[in-house]
N, CA and C atoms as an extended XYZ file, in Angstrom:
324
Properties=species:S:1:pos:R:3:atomname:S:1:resname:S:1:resid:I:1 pbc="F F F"
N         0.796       -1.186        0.000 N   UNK     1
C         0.000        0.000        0.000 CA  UNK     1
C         0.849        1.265        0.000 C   UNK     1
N         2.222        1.287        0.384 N   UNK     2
C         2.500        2.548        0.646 CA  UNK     2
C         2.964        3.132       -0.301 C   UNK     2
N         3.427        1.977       -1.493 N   UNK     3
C         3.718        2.032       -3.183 CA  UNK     3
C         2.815        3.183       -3.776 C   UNK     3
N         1.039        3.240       -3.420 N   UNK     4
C         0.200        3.272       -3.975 CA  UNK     4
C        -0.207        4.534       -3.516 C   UNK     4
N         0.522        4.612       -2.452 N   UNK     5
C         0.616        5.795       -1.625 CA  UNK     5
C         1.336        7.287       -1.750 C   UNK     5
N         2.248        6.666       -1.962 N   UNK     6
C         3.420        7.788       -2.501 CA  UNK     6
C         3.156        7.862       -3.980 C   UNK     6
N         2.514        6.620       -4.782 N   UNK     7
C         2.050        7.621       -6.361 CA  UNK     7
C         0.871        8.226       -6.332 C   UNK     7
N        -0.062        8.084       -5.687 N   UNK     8
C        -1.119        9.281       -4.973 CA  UNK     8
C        -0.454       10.539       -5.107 C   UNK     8
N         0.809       10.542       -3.761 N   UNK     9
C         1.404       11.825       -3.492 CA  UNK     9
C         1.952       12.649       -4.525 C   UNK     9
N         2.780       11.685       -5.064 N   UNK    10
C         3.138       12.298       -6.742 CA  UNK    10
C         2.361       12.935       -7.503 C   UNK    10
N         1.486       12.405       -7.608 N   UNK    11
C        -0.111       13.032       -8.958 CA  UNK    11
C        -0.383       13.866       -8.124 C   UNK    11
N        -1.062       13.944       -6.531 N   UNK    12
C        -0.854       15.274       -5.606 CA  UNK    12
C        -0.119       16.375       -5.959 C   UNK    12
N         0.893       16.143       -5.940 N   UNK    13
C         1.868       17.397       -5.735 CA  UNK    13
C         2.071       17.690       -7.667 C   UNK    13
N         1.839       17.147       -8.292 N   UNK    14
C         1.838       17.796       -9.845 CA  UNK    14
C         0.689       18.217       -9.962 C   UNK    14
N        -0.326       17.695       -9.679 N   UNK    15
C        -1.441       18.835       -9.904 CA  UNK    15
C        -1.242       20.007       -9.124 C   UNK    15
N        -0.975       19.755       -7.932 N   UNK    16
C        -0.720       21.560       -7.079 CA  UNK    16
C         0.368       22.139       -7.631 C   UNK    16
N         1.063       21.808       -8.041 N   UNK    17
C         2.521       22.605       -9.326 CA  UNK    17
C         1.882       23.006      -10.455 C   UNK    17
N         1.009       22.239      -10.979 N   UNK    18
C         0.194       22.554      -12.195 CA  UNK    18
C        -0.382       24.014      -12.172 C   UNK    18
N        -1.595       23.422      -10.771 N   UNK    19
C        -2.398       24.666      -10.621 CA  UNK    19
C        -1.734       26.080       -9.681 C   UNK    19
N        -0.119       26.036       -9.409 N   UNK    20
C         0.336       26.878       -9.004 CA  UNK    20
C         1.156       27.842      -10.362 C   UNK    20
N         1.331       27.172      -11.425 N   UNK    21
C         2.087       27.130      -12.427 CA  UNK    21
C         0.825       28.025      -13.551 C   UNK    21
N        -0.585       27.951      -13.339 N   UNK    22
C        -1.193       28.061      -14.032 CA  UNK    22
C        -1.580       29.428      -13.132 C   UNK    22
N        -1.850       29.658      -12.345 N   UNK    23
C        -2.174       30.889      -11.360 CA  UNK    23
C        -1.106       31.984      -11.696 C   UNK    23
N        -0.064       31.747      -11.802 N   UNK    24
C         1.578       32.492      -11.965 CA  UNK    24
C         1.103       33.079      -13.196 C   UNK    24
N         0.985       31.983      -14.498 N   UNK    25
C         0.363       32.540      -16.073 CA  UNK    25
C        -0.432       33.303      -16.129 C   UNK    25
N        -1.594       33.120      -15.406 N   UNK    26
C        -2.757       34.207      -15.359 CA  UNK    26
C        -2.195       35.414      -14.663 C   UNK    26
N        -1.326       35.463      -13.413 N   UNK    27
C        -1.275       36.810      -13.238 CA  UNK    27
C        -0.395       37.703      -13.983 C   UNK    27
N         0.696       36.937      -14.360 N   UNK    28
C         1.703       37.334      -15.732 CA  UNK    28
C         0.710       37.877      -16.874 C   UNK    28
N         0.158       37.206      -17.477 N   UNK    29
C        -0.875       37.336      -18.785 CA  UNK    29
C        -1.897       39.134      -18.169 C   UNK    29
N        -2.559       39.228      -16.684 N   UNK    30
C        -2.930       40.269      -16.325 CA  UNK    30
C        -2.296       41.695      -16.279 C   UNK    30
N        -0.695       41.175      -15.910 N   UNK    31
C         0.290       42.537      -15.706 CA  UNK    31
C         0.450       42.691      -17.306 C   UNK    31
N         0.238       41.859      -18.178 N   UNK    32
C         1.056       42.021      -19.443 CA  UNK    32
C         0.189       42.739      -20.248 C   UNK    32
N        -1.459       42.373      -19.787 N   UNK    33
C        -2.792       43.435      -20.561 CA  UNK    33
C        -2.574       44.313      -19.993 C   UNK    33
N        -2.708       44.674      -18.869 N   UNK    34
C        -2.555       45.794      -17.864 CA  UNK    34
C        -1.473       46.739      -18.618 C   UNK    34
N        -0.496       47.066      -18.956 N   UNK    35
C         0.665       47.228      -19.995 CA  UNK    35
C         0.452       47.633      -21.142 C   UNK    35
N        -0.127       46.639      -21.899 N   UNK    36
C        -1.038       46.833      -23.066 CA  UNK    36
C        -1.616       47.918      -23.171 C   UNK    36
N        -2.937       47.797      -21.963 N   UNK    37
C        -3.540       48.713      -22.171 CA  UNK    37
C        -3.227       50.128      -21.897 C   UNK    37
N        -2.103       50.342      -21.100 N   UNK    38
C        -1.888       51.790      -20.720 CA  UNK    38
C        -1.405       52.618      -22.122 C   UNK    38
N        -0.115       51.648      -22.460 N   UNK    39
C         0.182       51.907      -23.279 CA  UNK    39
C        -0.689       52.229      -25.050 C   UNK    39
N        -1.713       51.607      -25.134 N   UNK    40
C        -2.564       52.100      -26.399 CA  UNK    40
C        -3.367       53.384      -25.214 C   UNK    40
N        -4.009       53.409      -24.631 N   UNK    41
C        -4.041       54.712      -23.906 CA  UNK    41
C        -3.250       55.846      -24.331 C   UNK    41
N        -1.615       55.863      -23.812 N   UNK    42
C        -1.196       56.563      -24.673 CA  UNK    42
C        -0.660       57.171      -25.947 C   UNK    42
N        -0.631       55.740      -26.625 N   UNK    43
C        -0.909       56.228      -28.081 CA  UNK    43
C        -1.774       56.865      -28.396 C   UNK    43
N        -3.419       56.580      -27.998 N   UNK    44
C        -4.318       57.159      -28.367 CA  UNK    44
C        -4.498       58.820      -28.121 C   UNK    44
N        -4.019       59.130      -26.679 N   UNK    45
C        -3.713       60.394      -26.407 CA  UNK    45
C        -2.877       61.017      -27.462 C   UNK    45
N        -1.642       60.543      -27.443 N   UNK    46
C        -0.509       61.415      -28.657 CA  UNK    46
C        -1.555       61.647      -30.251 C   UNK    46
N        -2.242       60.538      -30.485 N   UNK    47
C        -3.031       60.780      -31.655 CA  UNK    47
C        -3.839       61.720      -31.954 C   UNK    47
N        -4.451       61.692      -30.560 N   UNK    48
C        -5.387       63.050      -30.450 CA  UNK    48
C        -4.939       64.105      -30.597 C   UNK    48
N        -3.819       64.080      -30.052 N   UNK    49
C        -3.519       65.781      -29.542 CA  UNK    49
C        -2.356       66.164      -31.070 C   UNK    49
N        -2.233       64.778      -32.019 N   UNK    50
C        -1.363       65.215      -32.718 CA  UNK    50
C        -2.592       65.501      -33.616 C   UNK    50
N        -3.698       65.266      -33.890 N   UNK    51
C        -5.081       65.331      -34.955 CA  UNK    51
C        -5.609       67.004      -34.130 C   UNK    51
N        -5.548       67.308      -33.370 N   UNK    52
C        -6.131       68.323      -32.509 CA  UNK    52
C        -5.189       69.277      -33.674 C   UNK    52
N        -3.613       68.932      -32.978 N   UNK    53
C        -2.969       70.273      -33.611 CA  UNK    53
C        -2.930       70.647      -35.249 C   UNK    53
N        -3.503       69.336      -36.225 N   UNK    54
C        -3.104       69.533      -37.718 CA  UNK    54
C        -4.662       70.107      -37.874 C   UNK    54
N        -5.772       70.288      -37.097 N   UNK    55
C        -7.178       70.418      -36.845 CA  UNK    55
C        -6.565       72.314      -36.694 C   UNK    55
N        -6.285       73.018      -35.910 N   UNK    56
C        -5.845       74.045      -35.718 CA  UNK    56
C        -5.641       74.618      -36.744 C   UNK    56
N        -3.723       73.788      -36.948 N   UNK    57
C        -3.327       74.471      -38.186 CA  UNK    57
C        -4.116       74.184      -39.966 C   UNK    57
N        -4.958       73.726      -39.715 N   UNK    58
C        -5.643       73.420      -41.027 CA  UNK    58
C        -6.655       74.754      -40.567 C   UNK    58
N        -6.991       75.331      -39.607 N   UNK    59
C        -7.718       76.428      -39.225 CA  UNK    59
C        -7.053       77.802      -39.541 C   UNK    59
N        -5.937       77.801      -39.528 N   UNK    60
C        -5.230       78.857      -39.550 CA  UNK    60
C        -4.567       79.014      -41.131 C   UNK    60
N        -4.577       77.715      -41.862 N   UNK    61
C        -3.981       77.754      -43.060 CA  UNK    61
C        -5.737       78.497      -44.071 C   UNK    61
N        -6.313       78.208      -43.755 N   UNK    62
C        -7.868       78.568      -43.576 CA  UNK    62
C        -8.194       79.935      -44.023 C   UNK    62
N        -7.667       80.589      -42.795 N   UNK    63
C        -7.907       81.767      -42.338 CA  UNK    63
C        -7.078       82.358      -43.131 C   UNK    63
N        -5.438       82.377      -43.298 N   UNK    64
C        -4.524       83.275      -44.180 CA  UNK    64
C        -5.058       82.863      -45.632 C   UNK    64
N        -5.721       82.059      -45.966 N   UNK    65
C        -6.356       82.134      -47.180 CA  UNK    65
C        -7.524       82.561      -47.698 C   UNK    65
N        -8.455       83.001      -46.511 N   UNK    66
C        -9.264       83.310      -46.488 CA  UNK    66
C        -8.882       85.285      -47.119 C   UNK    66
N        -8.267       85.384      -45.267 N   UNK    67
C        -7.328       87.094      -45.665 CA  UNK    67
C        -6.980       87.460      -46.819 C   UNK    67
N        -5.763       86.998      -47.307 N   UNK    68
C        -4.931       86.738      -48.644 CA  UNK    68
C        -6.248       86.849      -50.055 C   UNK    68
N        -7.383       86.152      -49.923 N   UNK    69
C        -8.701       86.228      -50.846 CA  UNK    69
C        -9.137       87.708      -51.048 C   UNK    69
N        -9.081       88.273      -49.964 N   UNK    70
C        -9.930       89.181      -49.242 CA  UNK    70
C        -9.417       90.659      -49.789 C   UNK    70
N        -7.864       90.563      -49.254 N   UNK    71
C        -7.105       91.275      -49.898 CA  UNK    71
C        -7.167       91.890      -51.204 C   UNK    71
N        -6.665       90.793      -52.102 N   UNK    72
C        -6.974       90.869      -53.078 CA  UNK    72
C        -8.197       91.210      -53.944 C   UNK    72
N        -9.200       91.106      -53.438 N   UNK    73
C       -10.651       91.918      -54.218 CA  UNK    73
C       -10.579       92.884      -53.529 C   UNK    73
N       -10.072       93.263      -52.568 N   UNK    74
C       -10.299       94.716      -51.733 CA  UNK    74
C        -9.299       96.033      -52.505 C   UNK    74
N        -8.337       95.059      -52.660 N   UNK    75
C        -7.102       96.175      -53.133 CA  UNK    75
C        -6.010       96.272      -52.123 C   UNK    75
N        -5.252       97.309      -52.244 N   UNK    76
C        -3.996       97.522      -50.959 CA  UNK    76
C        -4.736       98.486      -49.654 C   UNK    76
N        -5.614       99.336      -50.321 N   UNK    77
C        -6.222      100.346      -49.377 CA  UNK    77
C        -7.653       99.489      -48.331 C   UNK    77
N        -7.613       98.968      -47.089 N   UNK    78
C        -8.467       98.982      -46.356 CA  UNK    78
C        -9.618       99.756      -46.613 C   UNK    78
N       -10.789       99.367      -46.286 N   UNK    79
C       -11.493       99.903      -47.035 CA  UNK    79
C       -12.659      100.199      -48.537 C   UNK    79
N       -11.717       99.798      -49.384 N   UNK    80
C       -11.531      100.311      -50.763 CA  UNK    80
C       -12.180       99.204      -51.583 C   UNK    80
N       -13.166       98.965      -52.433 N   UNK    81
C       -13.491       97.699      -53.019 CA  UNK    81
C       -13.012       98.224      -54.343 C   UNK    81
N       -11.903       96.804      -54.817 N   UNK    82
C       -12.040       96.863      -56.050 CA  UNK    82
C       -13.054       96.664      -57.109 C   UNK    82
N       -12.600       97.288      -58.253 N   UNK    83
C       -13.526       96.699      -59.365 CA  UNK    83
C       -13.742       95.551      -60.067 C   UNK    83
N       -13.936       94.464      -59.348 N   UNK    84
C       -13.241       92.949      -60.249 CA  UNK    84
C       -14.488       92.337      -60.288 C   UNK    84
N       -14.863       92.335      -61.702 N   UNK    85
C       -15.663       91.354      -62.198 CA  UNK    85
C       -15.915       90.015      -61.851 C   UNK    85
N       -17.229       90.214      -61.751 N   UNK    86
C       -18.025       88.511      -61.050 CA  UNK    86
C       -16.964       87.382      -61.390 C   UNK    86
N       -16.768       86.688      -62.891 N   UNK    87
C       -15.833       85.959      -62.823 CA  UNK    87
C       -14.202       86.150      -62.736 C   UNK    87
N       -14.227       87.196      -62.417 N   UNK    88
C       -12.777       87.409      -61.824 CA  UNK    88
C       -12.532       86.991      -60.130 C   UNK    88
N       -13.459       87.130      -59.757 N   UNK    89
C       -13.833       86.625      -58.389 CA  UNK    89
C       -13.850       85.374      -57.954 C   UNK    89
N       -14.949       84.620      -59.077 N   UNK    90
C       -14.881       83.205      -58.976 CA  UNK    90
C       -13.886       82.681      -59.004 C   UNK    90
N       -12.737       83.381      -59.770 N   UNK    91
C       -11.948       82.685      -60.512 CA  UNK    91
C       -10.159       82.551      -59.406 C   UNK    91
N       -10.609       84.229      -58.549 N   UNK    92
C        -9.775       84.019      -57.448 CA  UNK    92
C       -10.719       83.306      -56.233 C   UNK    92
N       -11.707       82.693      -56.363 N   UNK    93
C       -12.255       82.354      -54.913 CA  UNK    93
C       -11.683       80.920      -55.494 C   UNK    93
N       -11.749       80.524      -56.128 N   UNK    94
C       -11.406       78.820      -56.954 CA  UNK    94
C        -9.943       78.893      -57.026 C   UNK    94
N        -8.835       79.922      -57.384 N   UNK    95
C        -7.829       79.694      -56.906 CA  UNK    95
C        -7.369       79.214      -55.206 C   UNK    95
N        -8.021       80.145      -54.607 N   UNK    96
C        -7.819       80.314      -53.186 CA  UNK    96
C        -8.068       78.986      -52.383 C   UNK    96
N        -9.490       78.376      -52.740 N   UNK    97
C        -9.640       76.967      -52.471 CA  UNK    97
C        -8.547       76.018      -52.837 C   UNK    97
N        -8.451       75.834      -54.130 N   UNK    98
C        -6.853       75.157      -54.355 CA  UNK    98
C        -5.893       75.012      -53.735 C   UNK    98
N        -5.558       76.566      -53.636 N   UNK    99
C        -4.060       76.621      -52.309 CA  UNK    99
C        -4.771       76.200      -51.219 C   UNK    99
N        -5.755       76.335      -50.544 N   UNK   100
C        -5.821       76.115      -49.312 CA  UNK   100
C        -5.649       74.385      -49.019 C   UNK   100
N        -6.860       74.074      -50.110 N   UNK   101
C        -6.416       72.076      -50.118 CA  UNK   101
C        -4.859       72.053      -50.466 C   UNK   101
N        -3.841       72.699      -51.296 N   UNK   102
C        -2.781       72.207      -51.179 CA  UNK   102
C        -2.019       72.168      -49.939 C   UNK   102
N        -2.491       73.482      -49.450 N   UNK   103
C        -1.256       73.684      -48.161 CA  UNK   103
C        -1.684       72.400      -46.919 C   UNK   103
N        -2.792       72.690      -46.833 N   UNK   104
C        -3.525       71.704      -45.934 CA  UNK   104
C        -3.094       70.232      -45.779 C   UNK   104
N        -2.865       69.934      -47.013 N   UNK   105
C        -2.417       68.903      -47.891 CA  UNK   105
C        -1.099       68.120      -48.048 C   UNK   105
N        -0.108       69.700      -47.879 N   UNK   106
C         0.919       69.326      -47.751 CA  UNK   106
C         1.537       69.801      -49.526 C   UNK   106
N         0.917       69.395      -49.999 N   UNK   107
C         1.118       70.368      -51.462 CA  UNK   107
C         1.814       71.506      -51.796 C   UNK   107
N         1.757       72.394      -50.960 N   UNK   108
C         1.985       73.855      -51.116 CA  UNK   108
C         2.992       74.701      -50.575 C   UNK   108
């Protein structure tokens, strides 16, 4: 019997190695999502804030094209409207769009 005994103990003690061995994995596998996840966290942050700032400057590339439009049918004098024919207008408002998708773009 005591043959039968001690291979009891054996299969005993490998299953509790097993299930100590398997507890270790799971908390390893937890620290390793845990990790994971902070880290896409902060990717996602840098993404934002790098989409925030091309969001801005696509605002501001915008705006000096907008000015720059403005200018130009106005004249040099504040104030002052030039004389520029309807499709002369179109024709700088359709330029102006252009540059603006180029710069925006990277184009320009």
């Amino acid at each position: 019997m005591t043959g039968q005994s001690e291979s009891v103990d054996q299969v005993m003690n490998q299953v509790l190695l097993a299930e100590r061995e398997a507890r270790e994995a799971v908390a390893r596998c937890r620290s390793e999502a845990a990790q994971i996840r902070v880290a896409a966290e902060e990717d996602a942050r840098r993404i934002a804030d790098r989409t925030e700032g091309r969001i801005k400057l696509a605002g501001h590339i915008a705006d000096r094209a907008v000015e720059r439009t403005l200018r130009g049918l106005q004249g040099t004098e504040p104030g002052a409207a030039a004389a520029v024919p309807e499709g002369e207008v179109r024709e700088l408002l359709d330029r102006a769009v252009d540059g603006l998708v180029d710069e925006i773009l990277g184009f320009g």
